[in-house]
C-alpha positions in Angstrom: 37.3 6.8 -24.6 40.6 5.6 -26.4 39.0 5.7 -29.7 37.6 9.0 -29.6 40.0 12.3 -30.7 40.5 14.5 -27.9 38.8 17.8 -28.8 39.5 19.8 -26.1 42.4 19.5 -23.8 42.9 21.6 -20.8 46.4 21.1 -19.0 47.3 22.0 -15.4 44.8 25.5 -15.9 44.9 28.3 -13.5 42.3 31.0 -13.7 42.6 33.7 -11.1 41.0 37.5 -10.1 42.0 40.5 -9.3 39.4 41.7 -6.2 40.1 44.4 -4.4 44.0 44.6 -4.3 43.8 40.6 -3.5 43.9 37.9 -5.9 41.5 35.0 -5.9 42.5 31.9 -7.1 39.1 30.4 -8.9 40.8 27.5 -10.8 43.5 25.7 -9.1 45.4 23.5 -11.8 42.4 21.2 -13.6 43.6 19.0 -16.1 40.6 17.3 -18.5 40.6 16.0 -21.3 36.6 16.4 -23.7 35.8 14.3 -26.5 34.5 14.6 -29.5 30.4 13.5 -29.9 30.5 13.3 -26.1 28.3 15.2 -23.3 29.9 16.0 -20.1 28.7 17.3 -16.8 30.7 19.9 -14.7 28.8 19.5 -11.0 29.5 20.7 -7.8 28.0 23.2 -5.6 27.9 27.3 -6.0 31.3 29.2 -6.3 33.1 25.8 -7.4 34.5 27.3 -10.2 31.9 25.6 -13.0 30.9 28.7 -15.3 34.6 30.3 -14.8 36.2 26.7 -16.2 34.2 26.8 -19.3 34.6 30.4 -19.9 37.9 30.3 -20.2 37.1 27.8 -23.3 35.4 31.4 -25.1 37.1 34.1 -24.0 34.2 35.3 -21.3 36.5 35.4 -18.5 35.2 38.8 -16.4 37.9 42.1 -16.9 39.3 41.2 -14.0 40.0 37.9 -14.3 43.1 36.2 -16.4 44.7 32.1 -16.8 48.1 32.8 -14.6 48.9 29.5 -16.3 48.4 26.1 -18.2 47.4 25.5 -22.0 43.6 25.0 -23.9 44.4 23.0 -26.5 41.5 23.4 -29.3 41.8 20.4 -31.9 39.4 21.7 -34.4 41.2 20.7 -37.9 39.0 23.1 -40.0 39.7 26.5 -37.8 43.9 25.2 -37.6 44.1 24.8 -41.4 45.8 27.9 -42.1 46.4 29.6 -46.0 48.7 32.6 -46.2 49.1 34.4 -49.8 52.6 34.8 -51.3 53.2 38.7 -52.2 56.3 40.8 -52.6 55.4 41.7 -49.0 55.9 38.1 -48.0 58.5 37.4 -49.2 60.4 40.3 -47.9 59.1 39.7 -44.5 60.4 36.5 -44.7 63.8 37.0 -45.9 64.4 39.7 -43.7 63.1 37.0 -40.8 66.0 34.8 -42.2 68.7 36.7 -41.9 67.4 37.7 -38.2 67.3 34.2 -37.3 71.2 33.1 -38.4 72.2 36.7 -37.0 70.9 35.3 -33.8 71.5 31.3 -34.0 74.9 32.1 -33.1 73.8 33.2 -30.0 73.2 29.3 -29.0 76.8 28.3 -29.6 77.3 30.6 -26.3 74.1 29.3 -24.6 75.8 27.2 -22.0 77.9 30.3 -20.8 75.3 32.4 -20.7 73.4 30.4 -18.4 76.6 31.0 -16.1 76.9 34.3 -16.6 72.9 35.0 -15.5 73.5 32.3 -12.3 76.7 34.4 -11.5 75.0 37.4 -11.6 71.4 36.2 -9.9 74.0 34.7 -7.2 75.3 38.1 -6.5 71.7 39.5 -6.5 70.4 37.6 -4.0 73.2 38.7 -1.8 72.9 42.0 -2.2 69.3 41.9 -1.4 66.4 40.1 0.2 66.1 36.4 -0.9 63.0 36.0 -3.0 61.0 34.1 -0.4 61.6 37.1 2.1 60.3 39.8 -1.0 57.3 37.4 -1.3 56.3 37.5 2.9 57.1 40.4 3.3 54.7 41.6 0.0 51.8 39.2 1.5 52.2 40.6 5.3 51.7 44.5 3.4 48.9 43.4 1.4 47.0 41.3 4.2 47.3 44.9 6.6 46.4 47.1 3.9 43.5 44.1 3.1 42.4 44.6 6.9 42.9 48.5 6.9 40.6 49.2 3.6 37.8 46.9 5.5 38.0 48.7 8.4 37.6 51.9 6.5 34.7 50.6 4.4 32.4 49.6 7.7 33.6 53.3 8.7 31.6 54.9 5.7 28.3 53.0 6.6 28.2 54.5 10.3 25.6 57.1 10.8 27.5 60.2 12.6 24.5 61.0 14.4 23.8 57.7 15.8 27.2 56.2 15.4 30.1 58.8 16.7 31.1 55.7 19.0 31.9 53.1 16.4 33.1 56.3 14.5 35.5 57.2 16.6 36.8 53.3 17.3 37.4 53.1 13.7 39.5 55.7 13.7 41.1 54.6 16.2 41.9 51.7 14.0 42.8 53.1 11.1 45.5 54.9 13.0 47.0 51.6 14.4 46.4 50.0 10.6 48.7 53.2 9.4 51.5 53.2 12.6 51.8 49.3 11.3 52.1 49.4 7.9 54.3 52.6 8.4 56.7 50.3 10.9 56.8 47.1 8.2 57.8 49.4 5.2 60.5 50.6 7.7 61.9 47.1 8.8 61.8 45.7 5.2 64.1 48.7 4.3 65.8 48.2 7.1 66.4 44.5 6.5 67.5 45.3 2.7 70.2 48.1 3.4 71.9 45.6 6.4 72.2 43.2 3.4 73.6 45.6 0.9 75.8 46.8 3.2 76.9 43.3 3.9 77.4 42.2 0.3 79.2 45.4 0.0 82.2 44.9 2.9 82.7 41.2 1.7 85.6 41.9 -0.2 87.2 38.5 -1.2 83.4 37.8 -2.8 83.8 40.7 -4.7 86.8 40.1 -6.3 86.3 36.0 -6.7 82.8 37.9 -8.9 84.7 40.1 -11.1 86.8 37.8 -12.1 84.9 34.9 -13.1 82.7 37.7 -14.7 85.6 38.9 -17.2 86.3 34.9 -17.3 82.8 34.0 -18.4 81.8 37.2 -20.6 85.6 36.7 -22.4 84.7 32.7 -23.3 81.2 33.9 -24.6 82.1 36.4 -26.7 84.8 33.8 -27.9 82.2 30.9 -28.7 79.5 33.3 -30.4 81.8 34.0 -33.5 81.6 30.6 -34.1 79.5 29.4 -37.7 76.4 27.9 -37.7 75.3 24.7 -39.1 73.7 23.8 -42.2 71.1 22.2 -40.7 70.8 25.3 -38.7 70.1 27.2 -41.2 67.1 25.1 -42.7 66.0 25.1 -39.6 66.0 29.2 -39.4 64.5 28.9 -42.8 61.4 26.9 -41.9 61.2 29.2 -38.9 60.9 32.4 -41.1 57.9 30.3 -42.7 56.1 29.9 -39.3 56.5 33.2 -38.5 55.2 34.7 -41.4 52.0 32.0 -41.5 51.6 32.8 -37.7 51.1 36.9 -38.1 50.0 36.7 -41.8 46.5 36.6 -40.7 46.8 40.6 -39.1 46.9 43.9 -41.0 50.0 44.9 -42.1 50.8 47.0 -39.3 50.5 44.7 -36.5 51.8 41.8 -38.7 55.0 43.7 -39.1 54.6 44.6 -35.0 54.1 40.7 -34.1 57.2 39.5 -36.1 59.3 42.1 -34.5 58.0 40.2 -31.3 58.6 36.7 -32.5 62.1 37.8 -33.4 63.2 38.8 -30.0 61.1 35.7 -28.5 62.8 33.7 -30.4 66.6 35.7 -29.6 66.0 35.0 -25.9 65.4 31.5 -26.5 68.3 30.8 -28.3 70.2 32.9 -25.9 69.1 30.7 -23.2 69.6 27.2 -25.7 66.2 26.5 -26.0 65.7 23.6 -27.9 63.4 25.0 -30.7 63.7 21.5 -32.9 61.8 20.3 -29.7 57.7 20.9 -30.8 56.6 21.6 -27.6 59.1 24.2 -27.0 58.7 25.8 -29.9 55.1 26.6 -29.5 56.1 28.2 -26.2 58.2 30.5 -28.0 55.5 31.2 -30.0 52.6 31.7 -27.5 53.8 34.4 -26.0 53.0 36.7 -29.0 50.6 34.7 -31.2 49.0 31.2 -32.0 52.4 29.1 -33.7 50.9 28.0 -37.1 53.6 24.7 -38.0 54.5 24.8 -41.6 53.5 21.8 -43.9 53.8 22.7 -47.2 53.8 25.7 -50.1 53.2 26.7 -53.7 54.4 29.4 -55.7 51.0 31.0 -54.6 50.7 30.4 -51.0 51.9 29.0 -47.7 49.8 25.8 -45.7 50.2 24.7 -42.5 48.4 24.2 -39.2 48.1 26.0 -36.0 48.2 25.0 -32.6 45.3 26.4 -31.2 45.6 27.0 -27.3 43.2 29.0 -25.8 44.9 30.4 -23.2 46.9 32.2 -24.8 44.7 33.9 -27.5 46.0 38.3 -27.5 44.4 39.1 -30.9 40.4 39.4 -30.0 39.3 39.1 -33.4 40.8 35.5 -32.9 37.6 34.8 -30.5 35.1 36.0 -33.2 36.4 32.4 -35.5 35.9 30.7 -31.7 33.2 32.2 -30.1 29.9 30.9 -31.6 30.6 29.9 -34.6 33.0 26.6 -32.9 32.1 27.3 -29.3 28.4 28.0 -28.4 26.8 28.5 -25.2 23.2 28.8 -23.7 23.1 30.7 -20.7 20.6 30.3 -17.5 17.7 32.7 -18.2 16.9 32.9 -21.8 15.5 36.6 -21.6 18.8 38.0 -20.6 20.3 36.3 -23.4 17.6 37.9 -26.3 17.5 41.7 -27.1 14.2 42.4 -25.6 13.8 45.2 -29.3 14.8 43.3 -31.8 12.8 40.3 -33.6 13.5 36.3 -32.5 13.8 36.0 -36.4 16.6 38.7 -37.1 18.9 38.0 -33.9 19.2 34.1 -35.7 19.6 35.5 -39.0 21.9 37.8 -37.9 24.3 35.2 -36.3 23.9 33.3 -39.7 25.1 36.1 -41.7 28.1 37.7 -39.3 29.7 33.8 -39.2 28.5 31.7 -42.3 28.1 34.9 -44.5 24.9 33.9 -46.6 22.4 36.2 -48.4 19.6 37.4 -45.9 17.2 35.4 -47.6 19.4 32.4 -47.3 19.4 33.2 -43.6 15.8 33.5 -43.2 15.6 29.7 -45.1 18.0 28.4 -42.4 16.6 30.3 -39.3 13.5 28.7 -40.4 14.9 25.3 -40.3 16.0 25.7 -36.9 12.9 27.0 -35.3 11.3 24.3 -36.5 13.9 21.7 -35.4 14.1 23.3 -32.0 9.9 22.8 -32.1 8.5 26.1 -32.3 5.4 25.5 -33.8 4.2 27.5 -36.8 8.0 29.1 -36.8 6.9 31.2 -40.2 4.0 32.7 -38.2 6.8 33.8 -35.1 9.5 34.2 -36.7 8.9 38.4 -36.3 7.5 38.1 -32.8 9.2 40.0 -29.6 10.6 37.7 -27.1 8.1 38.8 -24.6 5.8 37.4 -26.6 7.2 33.6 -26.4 7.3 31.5 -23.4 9.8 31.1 -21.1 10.5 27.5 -22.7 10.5 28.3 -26.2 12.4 31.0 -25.4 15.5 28.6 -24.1 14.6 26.7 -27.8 15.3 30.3 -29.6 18.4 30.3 -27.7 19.4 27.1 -28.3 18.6 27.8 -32.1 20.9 31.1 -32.0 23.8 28.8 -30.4 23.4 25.5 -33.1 23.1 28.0 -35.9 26.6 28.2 -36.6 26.9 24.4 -36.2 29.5 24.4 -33.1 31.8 21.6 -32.0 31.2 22.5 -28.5 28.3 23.5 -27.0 28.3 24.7 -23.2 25.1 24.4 -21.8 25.5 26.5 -18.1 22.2 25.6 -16.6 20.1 26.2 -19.2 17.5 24.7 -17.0 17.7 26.7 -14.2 14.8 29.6 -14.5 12.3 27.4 -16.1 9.3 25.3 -15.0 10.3 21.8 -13.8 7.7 20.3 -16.3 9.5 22.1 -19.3 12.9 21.0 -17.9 12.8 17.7 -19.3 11.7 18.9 -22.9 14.8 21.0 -23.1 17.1 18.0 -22.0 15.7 15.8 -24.7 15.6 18.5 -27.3 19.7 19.2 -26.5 20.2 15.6 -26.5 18.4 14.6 -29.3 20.0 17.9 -31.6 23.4 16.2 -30.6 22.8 13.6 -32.7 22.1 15.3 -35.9 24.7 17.8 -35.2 27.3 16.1 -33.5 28.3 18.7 -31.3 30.1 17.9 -27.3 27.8 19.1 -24.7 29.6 20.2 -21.8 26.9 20.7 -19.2 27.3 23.0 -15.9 24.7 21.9 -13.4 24.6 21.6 -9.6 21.1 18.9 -10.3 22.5 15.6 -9.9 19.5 14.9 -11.7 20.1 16.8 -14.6 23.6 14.6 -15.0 22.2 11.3 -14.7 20.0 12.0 -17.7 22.1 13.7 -20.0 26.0 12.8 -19.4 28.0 10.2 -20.2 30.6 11.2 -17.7 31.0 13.3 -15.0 34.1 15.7 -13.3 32.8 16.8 -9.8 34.5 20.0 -8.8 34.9 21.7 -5.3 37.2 24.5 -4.8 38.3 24.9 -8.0 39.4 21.5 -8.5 38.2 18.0 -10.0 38.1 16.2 -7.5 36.4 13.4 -9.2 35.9 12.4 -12.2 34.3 9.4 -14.0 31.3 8.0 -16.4 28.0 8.6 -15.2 28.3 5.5 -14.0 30.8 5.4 -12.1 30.4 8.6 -10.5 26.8 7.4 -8.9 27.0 4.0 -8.1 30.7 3.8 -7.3 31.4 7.5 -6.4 35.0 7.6 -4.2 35.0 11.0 -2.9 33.6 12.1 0.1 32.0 15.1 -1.3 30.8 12.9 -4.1 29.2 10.9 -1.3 28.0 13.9 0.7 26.2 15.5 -2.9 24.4 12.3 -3.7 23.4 11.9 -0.1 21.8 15.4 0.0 19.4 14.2 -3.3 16.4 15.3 -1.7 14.7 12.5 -4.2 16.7 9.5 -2.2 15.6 10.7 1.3 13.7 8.2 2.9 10.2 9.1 4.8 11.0 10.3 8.6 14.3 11.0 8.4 15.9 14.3 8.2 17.4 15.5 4.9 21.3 15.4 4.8 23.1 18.8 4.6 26.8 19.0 3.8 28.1 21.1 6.8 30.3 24.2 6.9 31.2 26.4 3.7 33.9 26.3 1.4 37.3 27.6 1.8 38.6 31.2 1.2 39.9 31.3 -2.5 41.9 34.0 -1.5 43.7 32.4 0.7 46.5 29.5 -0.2 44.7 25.8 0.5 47.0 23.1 2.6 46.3 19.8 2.4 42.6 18.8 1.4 40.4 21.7 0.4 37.5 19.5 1.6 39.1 18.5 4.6 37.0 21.0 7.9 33.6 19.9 6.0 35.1 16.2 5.8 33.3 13.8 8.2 35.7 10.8 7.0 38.6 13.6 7.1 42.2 11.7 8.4 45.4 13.5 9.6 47.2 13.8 6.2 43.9 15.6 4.5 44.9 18.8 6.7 48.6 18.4 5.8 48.9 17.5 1.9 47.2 17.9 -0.9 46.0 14.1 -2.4 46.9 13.0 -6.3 44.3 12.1 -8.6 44.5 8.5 -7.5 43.3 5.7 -10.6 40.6 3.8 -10.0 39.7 2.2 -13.6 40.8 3.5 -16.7 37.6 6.0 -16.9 37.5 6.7 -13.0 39.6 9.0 -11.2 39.3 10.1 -7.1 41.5 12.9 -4.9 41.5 11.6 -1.9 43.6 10.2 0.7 41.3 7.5 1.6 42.2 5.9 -2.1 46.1 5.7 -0.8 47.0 1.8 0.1 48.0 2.7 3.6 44.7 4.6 4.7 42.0 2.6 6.9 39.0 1.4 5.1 36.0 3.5 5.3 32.7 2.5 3.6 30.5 5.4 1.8 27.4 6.4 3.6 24.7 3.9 4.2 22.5 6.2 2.2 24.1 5.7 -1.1 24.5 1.8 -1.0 22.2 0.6 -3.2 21.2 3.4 -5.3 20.5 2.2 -8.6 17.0 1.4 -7.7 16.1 4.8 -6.4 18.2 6.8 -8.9 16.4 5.0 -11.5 12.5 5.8 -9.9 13.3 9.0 -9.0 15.1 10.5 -12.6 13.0 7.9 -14.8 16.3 7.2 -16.2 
């Protein structure tokens, strides 16, 4: 894939929920890397984290759910090319940003004392109070009781009193032991934190050695801050004030003027702490944590130019996700008459999506809508183009929806089972038709599926996930005929299409881990048949095994024994081929 531009590229992602005072962990650090032209499936079985990976790619992400961390780095040139106007306004904002920025670039002459100054005083923190691994177990062991204690009192509501006063009463009984305990822990934490105040407190020699290098350290900063600044300093500050102004100038004037404000101090604290902002990467940090960082490339007496950096993750302004949702990013859901307003016309809800993103005349729209009907092959598409959704099939009802989503031409197109709620003879129509649309198009198909038949027909590679992990990842290929994984070799060997006659069908045993709960070792370790000491201890690397194929497992380490995959799966080309026609 070396000669194809990255177009997507997710780093070290984290996607978690917020479920009833607990937090679920639903995507545990997934790096991947999707190209441009290319379709790749996301497999694994239910609850693996397939639709809530690509969500995050569109902003769908549930209420309750947020990315604790990582990046989603969007390469799209067209959407990063960024034009702001020059007005009076600009350039006041900008010269006002300037002067900001060498007001606080003396701040970074000091940085190296400050950095003593905040480990002095996180020094004396941690003495005077509980260490922050004891805040952390002690705020787990509250929230696991208070966990237990709401369960107990939910199974309490169901009882019927005049059937139940037994189980009744036993509940409460509970609930008063859940309360004593959770009374007693709030008591000893307090406890445990006033002993070490008190401690801190009577250790007089500390205190004095503290004050001292305090009045030490604060004297020297305030000594090195009145330094000057360099010219290149200055420029720098000055191509700053540029970014800034190209990174907020897309907002209304009020929360442009709001947004700099917060760049401003951003960018205080980071050259309080000596950031290196000539440093790219670290720059855009800065930047993310109000808005997209738009890198300045050149200007005219009109207008500033320069490109942003779109990652994903950190999108705050939602009409951001109306130049991303649909009109780059396009997804076709499972069941096609969820996705259509059952009271409005197949015709108006494409033309509708034509004119919100492309911004064409109506009749324009129509021409287009047209056009795509009939690429998608709905036949006489003038004839249906006002018809109800009820009154189209369940197939060409996927088309329609597939229609809606190409209609903006995307770069990506998510395809989450798209298969799923319709006939198994129609299936392989809507395959071909999203295969054979990429070509004209040229859009990436990233395709969630759990039908290892589905992949071999339509991807050219594969990332397995279980537990909110790739675990695997590889072409097509690869994956199937030289899979590495043992839960790559347990989902091929439960194809129900390379069972052989009188013998019973393989069923991966147990369930999936608690995502609640933090994983040691091997996630797939208790439903591991080939599972070795070290799986229930440490979590494997992605180990290497060509350039395209990547395994996380133990049993890829040089030092583990040599285990062969199932019998089963030796010697699957043959079958894979009769069974998926491929």
């Amino acid at each position: 894939m070396e000669d194809k531009k990255v177009l997507l590229s997710v780093k070290n992602l984290d996607v978690k929920f917020r479920v009833r005072g607990r937090i679920l962990t639903a995507i545990r650090g997934i790096s991947l890397d999707i190209y441009e032209n290319e379709s790749i499936a996301i497999v694994g079985e239910s609850g693996s984290g397939k639709s809530v990976f690509t969500k995050t790619f569109a902003g769908m992400l549930d209420s309750n759910g947020f990315i604790s961390n990582g990046s989603i780095i969007f390469n799209d040139d067209e959407l990063a090319d960024t034009v702001v106007k020059l007005d009076s306004t600009a350039h006041s904002m900008m010269d006002r940003a300037k002067r900001k920025l060498d007001e606080y670039a003396h701040l970074e002459l000091g940085a190296a004392t400050y950095q003593k100054i905040l480990e002095l005083e996180s020094e004396k923190k941690r003495r005077s109070g509980l260490s922050g691994e004891e805040v952390e177990a002690a705020e787990r062991e509250l929230k696991e009781l208070q966990y237990q204690r709401t369960s107990v009192f939910n199974q309490r509501q169901t009882y019927d009193p005049a059937k139940e006063k037994d189980k009744i009463q036993e509940a409460d009984k509970a609930l008063k032991e859940y309360d004593a305990k959770l009374k007693e822990l709030k008591r000893h934490n307090e406890q445990m934190a006033r002993e070490k105040k008190q401690s801190a407190a009577s250790d007089t020699a500390y205190l004095k050695h503290y004050q001292e290098e305090s009045a030490r350290l604060h004297a020297q900063y305030e000594q090195e801050i009145k330094g000057e600044i360099t010219p290149e300093t200055r420029k720098r500050n000055e191509i700053l004030a540029k970014e800034i102004y190209l990174s907020v100038g897309r907002f209304g004037l009020r929360r442009r003027m709001k947004c700099e404000n917060k760049l401003l101090e951003a960018l205080k604290k980071a050259m309080q702490l000596g950031v290196d902002l000539d440093d790219d990467a670290q720059r855009s940090a800065v930047f993310d944590e109000v808005a997209f960082r738009v890198r300045y490339l050149d200007e005219t007496p009109e207008q500033l130019h320069g490109t942003c950096v779109l990652n994903l993750a950190n999108v705050k302004y939602a009409k951001d996700w109306t130049k991303i949702r649909g009109r780059r990013i396009a997804t076709v859901f499972q069941d096609p008459m969820t996705s259509l307003n059952p009271i409005i016309t197949i015709g108006k809800q494409i033309t509708s999506v034509i004119i919100k993103h492309q911004q064409c005349s109506e009749a324009e729209a129509r021409r287009r809508a047209l056009d795509l009907m009939h690429k998608v092959g709905i036949p006489n598409a003038a004839a249906r183009f006002d018809d109800y959704p009820f009154q189209y099939s369940g197939g060409m009802r996927q088309r329609i929806v597939i229609a809606i989503a190409l209609s903006c031409q995307p770069k990506i197109l998510i395809c989450d089972e798209p298969t799923t709620a319709l006939d198994v003879t129609i299936q392989a129509q809507i395959l071909q038709l999203i295969k054979d649309l990429q070509k004209e198009f040229n859009y990436t198909i990233v395709f969630i599926t759990h039908d290892l038949g589905v992949v071999a027909n339509i991807a050219d590679r594969v990332a397995v996930l279980y537990a909110g992990q790739i675990i695997e990842l590889g072409k097509v290929e690869e994956v199937f005929y030289d899979p590495r994984h043992p839960y790559t070799w347990a989902l091929l060997s439960s194809l129900p299409q390379l069972a052989q006659k009188n013998t019973k069908l393989y069923s991966i045993t147990g369930t999936p881990p608690s995502l609640y709960n933090q994983i040691v070792g091997d996630a797939f370790a208790p439903r591991n048949p080939y599972c070795l000491e070290i799986d229930t201890l440490a979590e494997p690397p992605m180990f290497q095994v060509t350039d395209t194929h990547f395994a996380k497992t133990w049993l890829l380490d040089p030092r583990a024994p040599k285990i062969e995959k199932p019998e089963g799966i030796h010697d699957i080309h043959e079958k894979l081929i009769a069974a998926f026609n491929i």
